[in-house]
C-alpha positions as CSV (number, residue, x, y, z in Angstrom):
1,X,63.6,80.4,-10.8
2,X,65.5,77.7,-8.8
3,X,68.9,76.6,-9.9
4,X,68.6,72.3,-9.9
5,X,71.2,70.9,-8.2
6,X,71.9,67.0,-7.9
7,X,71.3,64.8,-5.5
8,X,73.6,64.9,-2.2
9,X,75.5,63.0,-1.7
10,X,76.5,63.4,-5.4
11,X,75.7,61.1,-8.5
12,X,76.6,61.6,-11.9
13,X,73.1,59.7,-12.9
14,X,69.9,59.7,-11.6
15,X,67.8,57.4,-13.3
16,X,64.1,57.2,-13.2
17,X,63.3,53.1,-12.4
18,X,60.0,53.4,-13.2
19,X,60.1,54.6,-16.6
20,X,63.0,52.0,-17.7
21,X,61.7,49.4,-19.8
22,X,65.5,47.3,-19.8
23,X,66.3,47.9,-23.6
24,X,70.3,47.9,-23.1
25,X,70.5,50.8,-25.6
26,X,72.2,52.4,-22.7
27,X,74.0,49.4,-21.7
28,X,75.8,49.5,-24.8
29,X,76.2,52.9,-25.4
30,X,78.5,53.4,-22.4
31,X,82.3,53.5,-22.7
32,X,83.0,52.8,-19.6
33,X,80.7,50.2,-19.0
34,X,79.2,50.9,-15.9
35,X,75.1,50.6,-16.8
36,X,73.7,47.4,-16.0
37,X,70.2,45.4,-16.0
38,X,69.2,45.3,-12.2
39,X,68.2,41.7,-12.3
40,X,67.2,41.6,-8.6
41,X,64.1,44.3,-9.5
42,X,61.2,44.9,-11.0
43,X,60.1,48.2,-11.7
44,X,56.0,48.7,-12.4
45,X,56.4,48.4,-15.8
46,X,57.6,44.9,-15.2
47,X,60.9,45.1,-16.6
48,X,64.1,44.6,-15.1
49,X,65.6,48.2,-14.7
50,X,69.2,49.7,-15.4
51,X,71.5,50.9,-13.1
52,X,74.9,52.7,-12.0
53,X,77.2,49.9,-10.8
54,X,80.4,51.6,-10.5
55,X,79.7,55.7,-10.1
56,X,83.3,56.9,-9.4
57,X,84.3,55.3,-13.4
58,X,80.9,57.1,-14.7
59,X,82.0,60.5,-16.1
60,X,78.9,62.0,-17.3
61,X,79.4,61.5,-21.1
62,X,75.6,61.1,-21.4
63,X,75.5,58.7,-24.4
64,X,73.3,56.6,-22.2
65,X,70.7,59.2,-22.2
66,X,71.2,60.5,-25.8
67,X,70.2,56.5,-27.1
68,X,67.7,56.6,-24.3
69,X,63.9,55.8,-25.9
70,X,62.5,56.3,-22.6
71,X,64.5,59.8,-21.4
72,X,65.1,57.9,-17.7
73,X,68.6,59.1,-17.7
74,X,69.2,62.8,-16.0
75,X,73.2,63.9,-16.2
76,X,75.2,65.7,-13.7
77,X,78.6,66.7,-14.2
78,X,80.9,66.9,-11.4
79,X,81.5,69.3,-9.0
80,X,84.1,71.8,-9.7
81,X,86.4,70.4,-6.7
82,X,86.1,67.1,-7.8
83,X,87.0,67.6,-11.7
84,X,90.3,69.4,-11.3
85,X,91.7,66.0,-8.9
């Protein structure tokens, strides 16, 4: 059994586009307001889908994928290094 790591470089969301069906829920569930409708995409559901604009303010509170209907959102927490800055 594999431990998952995220992405390099590192991102404190990864967020399935295709699944996103542009709700908000997320959108206003963030304190930091950093989710936003990508309205330069479509994904193939045909709905414009969120994204990360500003990753360094994002600190993995994961409100946006607790109200999350669709469970696009997977939550990283920093690594150790970068926290204690």
């Amino acid at each position: 059994m594999g431990t998952r790591r995220s992405p390099l470089p590192w991102t404190p969301l990864v967020i399935a586009e295709e699944r996103c069906k542009g709700c908000e829920l997320c959108v206003a569930a963030c304190p930091k307001r950093v989710l936003a409708l990508d309205h330069g995409h479509v994904n193939v559901l045909g709905y414009h889908p969120v994204s990360l604009t500003e990753a360094a303010r994002c600190t993995s509170c994961a409100f946006c994928a607790r109200v999350c209907p669709d469970a696009v959102f997977t939550v990283w927490a920093a690594p150790r290094e970068e926290r204690s800055q």
